[in-house]
C-alpha positions as CSV (number, residue, x, y, z in Angstrom):
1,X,0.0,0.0,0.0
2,X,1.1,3.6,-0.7
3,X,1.8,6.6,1.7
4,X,0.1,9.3,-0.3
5,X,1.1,12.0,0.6
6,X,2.7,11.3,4.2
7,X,6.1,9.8,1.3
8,X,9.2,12.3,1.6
9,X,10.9,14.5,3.7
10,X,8.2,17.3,3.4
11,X,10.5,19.8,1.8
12,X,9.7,21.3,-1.7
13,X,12.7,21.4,-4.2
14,X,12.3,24.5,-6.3
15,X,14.8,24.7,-9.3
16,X,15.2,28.6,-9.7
17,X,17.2,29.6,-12.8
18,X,20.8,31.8,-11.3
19,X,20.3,34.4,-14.3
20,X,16.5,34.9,-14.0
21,X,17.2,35.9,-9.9
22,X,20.3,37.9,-11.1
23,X,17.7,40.0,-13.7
24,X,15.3,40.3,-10.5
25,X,17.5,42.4,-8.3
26,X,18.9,44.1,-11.0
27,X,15.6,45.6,-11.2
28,X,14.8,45.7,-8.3
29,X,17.8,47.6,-7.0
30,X,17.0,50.0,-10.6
31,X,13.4,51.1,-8.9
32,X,14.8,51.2,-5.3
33,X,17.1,54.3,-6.8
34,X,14.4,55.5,-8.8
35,X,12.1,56.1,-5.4
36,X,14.9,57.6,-4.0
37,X,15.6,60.0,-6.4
38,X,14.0,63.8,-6.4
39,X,12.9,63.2,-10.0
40,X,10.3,60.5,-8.6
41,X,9.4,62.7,-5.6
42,X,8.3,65.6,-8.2
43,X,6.4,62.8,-10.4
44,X,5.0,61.6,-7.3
45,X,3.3,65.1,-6.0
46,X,2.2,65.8,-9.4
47,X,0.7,62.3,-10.0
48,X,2.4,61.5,-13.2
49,X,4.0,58.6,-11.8
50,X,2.8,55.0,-12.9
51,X,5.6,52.8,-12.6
52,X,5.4,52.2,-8.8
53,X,2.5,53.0,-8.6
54,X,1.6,50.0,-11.0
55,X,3.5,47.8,-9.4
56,X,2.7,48.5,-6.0
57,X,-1.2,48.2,-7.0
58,X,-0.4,44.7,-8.6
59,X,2.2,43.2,-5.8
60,X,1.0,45.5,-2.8
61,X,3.4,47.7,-0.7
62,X,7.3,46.2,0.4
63,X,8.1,47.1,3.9
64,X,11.2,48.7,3.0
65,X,9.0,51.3,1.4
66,X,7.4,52.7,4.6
67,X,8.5,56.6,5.0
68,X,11.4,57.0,7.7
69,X,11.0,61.1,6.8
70,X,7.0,60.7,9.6
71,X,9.3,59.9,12.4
């Protein structure tokens, strides 16, 4: 008789491809230094920004993102 699914170790093996990641935080580190940048302050006050705000609508808000400026 079989296990099911009580078989294994109970680990997941994810194959995750080394350049793919490496793209990832490349852009990922690119928009960081975009938000930090007065250019994307200005864009932000006059509401022409949409690539954050995009993203953060799709994907939801990072916690590194919080303002540190409210304290």
């Amino acid at each position: 008789m079989s296990n099911g699914f009580g078989a294994g170790d109970g680990k997941a093996k994810v194959f995750v491809q080394k350049e793919e990641v490496e793209k990832l935080i490349k852009e990922y580190k690119k928009i960081k230094k975009y938000m930090k940048s007065p250019l994307y302050e200005i864009k932000n006050l006059d509401g022409s920004e949409t690539l954050v705000n995009n993203l953060l609508k799709e994907y939801g808000e990072d916690n590194d993102s919080q303002d540190t400026d409210s304290v």
